[in-house]
DRENTI-76896 format. One record per residue (C-alpha): residue in one letter; x negated, y negated, z. Coordinates in steps of 0.02 Angstrom, whole numbers, padded with zeros to 5 digits, always signed. Last residue first. Layout:
// DRENTI-76896
AXYZ
...
***
This chain:
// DRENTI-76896
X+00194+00484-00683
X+00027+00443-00712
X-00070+00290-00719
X-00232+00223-00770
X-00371+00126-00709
X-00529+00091-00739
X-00549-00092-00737
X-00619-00192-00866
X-00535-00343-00837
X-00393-00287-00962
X-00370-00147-00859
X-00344-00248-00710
X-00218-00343-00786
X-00115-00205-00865
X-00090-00147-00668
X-00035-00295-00617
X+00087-00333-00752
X+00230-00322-00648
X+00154-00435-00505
X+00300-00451-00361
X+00403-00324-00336
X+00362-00228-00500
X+00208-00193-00393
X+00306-00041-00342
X+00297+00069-00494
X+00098+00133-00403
X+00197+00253-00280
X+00048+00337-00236
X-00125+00264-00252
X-00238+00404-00322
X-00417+00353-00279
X-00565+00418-00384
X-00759+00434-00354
X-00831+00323-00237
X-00728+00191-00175
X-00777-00002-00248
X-00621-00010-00367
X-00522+00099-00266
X-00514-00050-00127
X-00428-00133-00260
X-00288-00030-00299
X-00276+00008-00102
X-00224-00208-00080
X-00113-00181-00260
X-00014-00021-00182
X+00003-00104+00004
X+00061-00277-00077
X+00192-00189-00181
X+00276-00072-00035
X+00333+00095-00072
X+00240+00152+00066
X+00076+00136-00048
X+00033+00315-00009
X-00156+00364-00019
X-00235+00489-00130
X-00445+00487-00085
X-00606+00452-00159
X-00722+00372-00056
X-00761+00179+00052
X-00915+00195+00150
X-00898+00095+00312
X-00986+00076+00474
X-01045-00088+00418
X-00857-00154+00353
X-00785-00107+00551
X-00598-00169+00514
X-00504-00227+00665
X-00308-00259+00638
X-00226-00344+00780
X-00065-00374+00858
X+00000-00217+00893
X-00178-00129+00904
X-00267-00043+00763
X-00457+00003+00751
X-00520+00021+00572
X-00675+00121+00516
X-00651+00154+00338
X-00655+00334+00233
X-00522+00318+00130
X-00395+00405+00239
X-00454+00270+00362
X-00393+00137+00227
X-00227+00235+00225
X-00210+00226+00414
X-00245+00057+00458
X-00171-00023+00309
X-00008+00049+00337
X-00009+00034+00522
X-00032-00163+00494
X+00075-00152+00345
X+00233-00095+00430
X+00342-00063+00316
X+00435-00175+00166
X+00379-00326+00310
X+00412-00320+00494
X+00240-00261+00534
X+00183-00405+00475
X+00254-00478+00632
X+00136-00405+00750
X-00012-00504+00635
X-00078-00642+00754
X-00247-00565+00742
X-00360-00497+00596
X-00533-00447+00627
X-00664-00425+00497
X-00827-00317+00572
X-01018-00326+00526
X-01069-00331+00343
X-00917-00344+00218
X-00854-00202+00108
X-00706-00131+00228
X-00674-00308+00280
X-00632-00364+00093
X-00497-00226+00119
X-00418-00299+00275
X-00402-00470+00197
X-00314-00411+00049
X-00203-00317+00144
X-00178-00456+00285
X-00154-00580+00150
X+00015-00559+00177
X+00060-00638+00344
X-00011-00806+00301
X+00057-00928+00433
X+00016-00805+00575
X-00131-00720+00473
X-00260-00779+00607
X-00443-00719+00524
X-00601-00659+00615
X-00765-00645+00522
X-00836-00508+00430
X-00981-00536+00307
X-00990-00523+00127
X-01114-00496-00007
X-01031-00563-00161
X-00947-00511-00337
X-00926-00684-00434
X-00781-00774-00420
X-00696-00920-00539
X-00526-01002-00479
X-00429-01134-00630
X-00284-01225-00587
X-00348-01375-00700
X-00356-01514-00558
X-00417-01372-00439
X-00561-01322-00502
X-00582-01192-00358
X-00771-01109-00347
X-00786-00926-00265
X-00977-00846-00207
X-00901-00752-00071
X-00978-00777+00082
X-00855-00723+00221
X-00809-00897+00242
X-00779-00953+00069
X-00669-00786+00065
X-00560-00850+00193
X-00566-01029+00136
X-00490-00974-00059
X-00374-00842+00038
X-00308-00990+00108
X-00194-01014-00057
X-00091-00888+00040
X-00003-01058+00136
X+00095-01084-00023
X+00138-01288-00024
X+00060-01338-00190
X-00117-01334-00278
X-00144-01244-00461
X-00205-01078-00471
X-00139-01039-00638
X-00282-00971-00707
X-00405-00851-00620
X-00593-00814-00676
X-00706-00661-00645
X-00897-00690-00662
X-01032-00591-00753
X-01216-00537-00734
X-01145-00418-00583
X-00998-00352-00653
X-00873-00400-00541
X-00802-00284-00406
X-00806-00340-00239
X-00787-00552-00231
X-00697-00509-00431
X-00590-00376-00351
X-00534-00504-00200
X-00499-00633-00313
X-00379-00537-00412
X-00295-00454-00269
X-00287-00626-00196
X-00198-00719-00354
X-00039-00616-00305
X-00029-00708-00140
X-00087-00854-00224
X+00064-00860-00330
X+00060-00978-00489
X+00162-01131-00492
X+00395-01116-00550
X+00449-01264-00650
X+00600-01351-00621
X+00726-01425-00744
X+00878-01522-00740
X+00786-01702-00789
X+00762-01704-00585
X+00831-01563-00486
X+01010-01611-00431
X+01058-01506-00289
X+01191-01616-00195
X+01196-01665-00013
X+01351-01680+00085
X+01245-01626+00238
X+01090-01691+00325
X+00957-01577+00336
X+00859-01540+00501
X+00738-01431+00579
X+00667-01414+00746
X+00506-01372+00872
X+00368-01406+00719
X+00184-01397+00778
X+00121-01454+00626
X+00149-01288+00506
X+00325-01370+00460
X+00211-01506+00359
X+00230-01695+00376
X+00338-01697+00528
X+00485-01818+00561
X+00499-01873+00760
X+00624-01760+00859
X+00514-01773+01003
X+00446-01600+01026
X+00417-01633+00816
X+00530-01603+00674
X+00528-01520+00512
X+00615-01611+00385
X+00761-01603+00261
X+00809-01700+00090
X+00866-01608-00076
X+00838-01704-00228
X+00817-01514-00307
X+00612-01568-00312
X+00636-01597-00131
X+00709-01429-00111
X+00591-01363-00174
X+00465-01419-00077
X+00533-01409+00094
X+00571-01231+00045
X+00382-01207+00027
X+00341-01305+00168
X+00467-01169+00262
X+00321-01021+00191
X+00197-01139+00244
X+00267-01113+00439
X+00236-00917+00433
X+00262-00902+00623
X+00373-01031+00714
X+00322-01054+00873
X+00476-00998+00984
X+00640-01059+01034
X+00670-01160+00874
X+00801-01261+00861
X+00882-01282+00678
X+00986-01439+00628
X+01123-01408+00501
X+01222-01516+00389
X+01376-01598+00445
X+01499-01566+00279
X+01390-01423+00223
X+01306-01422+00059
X+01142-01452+00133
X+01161-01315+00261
X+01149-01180+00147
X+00972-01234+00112
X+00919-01268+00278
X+01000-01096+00350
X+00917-00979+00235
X+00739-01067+00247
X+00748-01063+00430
X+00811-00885+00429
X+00659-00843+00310
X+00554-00894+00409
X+00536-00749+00506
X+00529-00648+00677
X+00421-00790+00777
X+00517-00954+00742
X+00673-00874+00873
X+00858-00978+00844
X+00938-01101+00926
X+01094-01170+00798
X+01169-01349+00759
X+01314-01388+00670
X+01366-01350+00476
X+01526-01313+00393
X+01541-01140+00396
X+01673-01049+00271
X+01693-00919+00387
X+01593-00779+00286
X+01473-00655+00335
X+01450-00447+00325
X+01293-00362+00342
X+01245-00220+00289
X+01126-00237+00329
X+01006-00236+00537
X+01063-00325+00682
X+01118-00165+00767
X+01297-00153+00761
X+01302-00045+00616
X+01408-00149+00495
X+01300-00292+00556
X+01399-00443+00583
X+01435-00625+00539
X+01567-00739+00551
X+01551-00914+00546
X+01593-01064+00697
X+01397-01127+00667
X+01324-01019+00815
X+01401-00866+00723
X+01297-00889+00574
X+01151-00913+00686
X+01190-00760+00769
X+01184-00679+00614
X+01011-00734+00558
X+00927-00676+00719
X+00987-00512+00698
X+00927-00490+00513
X+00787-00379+00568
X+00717-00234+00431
X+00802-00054+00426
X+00924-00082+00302
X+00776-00161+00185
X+00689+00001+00173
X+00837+00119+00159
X+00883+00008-00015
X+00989-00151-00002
X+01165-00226+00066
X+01245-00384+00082
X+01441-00389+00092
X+01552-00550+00070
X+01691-00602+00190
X+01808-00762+00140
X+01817-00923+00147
X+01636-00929+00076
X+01506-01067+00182
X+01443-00890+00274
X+01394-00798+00107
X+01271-00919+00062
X+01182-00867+00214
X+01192-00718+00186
X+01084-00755+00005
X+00911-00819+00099
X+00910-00679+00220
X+00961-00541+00087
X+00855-00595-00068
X+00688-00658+00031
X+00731-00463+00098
X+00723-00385-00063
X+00716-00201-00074
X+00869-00199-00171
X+00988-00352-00118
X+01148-00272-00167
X+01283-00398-00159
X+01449-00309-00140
X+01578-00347-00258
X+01726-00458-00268
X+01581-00603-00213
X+01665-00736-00133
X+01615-00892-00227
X+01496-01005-00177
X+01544-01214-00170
X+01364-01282-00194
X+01416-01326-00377
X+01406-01138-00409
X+01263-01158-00532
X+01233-01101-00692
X+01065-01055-00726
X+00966-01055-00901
X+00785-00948-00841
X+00634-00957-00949
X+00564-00802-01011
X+00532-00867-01194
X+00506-01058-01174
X+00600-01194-01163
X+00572-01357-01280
X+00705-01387-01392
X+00825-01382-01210
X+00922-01229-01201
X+01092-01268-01317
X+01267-01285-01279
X+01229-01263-01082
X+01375-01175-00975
X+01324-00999-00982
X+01500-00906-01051
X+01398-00794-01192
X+01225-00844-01225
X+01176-00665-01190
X+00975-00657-01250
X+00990-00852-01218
X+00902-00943-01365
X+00720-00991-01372
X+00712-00877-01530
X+00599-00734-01410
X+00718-00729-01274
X+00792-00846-01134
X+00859-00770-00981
X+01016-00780-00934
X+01079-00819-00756
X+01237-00855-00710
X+01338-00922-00554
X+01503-00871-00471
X+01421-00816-00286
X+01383-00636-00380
X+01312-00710-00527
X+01167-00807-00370
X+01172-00617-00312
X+01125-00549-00459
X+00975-00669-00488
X+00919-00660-00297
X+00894-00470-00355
X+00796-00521-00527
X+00693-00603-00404
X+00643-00460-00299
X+00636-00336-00451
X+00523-00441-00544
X+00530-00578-00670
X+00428-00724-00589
X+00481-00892-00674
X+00404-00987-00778
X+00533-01146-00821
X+00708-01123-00724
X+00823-01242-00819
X+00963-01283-00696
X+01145-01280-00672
X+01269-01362-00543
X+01166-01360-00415
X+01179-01238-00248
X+01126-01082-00409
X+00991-01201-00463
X+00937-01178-00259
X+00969-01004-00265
X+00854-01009-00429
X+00702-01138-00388
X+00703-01034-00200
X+00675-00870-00262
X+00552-00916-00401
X+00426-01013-00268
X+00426-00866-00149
X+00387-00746-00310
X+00269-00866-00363
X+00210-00862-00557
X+00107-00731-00599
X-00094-00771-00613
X-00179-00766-00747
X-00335-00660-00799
X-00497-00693-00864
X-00636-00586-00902
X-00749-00450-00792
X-00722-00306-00668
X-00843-00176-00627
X-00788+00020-00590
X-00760+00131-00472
X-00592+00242-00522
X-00425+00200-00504
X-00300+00314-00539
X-00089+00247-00512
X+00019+00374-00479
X+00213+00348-00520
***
């Protein structure tokens, strides 16, 4: 599908999804419990995936419908959903942190949060279970991963030899310690802390490099503590850290934990990576006697909420209420300033787009491993923005945007089948002259379904076509 977006002003209030990141973790981790009440969740293709595979590991997941009830209340566990839940809501019934071994193969999709977090589920089964996805997430690194696995007395392997799905784990691991790299993702961190909980010794992580995308393990930290779940990023010292992004060197939970989150519920906060695209049309595209509000935007662990200093910086006239979640923007005169996107690897799009319409040049460093994402965003961006009519200069760790030798026009560009390419282009048609056909539009169903809907109902013209 083709989405058409034409220049055009932006106005209204919109609300942001709920986390992707956050919804991952709240259901693997009510999948470790023995059942949980998932409040707001994300429904999109990457978290209906970690659904499957939570069934998979002998949980289920049923979503409730319009009456409150389950649509399938068959064989869930619960009696009734509490008087209280909400249509959309998510009744999970865990695995009691002992998983099954899947009789099927778990098919991750295009989700790699799915497939990292989900193997290592596999490797505390007696026996072997099989992780798979689309062409896209068979080529992406789970090397790391495995050998982690196999550090901790498991078995893991890549059916190709190559450190890349299918994969296939088991070994009924009971914890231990591992070495593994920070720099490739955090996602192994994340995998390994929450499997290791369950363990009989629990598992402490070494890291061998800085570990890149540190809020993303906060995040984990989080929920986990909100599951009753304790582990801690650690210092050169092996003293406790507040925060994973403060120069952690290890990780540790203790095992023989339980996932108990507290009155059986957790609820899922807005997603600032998602709440980007919005702010970044309203800093480019408001109407110009009007403003462009965001609800939802509540504080928590998500590193992307730095897209509220980043646009600060370049001038954008943005306000954060933050005791009410609510983030109001008004289209801006910006200026290019250099941004690090190691902890925040996917604001690159969004920041590489408010380059193209900022005075002076936008540089983004620290971003080889966003090229390790759905593709590789840094050439993505680089080469679809030029289509429309930017100056960018790419290197392998940097992304250089020249916004005054810019003129953004009407062009098709592919979204590489990635969500955060298609939304990023979306925007940066709102400001082209003339009409840009993003290709491959279906996509944001990744992460921000109703994406498309919501720029319309900011004023937005946009359409699609299949």
């Amino acid at each position: 599908m083709d989405a058409i977006v034409r220049e055009s002003a932006v106005r209204g209030t919109a609300r942001a999804p709920p986390s992707k990141s956050y919804t991952h973790r709240a259901l693997l981790a009510a999948g470790y419990a023995d059942g949980a009440l998932v409040r707001s969740p994300l429904d999109s293709a990457d978290t209906r995936a970690t659904a499957r595979a939570v069934e998979r590991y002998g949980g289920s997941v049923e979503r409730l419908g319009e009456s409150g009830e389950p649509d399938d209340p068959e064989g869930i566990g619960f009696a009734d959903a509490p008087v209280d839940a909400e249509p959309g809501d998510l009744l999970v019934t865990g695995f009691g942190g002992r998983p099954d071994t899947p009789a099927q193969v778990v098919d991750c999709a295009n989700s790699g949060t799915t497939m990292r977090l989900t193997t290592a589920t596999g490797a505390l089964g007696d026996g072997l279970t099989v992780l798979t996805g689309d062409s896209s997430l068979r080529s992406r690194p789970q090397g790391p991963l495995l050998d982690a696995i196999d550090q901790l007395d498991g078995r893991a392997a890549s059916t190709r030899d190559n450190g890349q799905a299918p994969l296939v784990v088991g070994g009924a691991v009971d914890g231990g310690r591992v070495t593994i790299p920070g720099d490739v993702s955090s996602q192994y961190v994340t995998a390994l802390l929450m499997a290791g909980a369950v363990t009989g010794e629990g598992v402490h992580v070494d890291l061998t490099t800085d570990l890149k995308s540190a809020p993303y393990v906060d995040i984990t930290l989080e929920v986990l503590g909100e599951f009753g779940v304790d582990a801690r990023p650690l210092d050169d010292g092996g003293d406790p850290l507040e925060s994973a992004a403060d120069g952690t060197a290890a990780l540790a939970v203790e095992g023989g934990q339980s996932y108990e989150p507290t009155d059986g519920e957790y609820r899922v906060p807005g997603d600032f990576s998602s709440i980007s695209y919005l702010l970044a049309a309203g800093a480019l595209a408001a109407d110009p006697d009007e403003e462009l509000v965001v609800e939802g935007a509540k504080p928590s662990a998500q590193g992307d909420a730095a897209i509220v200093d980043i646009l600060e910086r370049m001038g954008a006239d943005v306000e954060w209420h933050r005791a009410d979640g609510r983030l109001t923007v008004r289209r801006s005169a910006l200026s290019g300033v250099a941004v690090g996107v190691a902890d925040t690897p996917d604001l690159l799009p969004t920041i590489a787009v408010l380059g193209t319409a900022a005075d002076g040049t936008t540089r983004i460093t620290d971003c080889e491993h966003v090229r390790y994402k759905e593709t590789d965003r840094v050439s993505a961006m680089a080469e679809e923005l030029t289509r429309m009519g930017a100056t960018v200069e790419e290197e392998q760790d940097e992304l250089v945007v020249h916004g005054g030798e810019t003129d953004l026009r009407s062009a098709t560009v592919d979204g590489r089948a990635d969500h955060r390419i298609v939304m990023s282009l979306a925007v940066a048609g709102l400001v082209a002259d003339g009409e840009t056909r993003v290709r491959g539009a279906e996509h944001v169903d990744v992460s921000f379904p109703g994406f498309f809907d919501a720029l319309y109902d900011l004023g937005a013209d946009v359409g699609r076509e299949e």
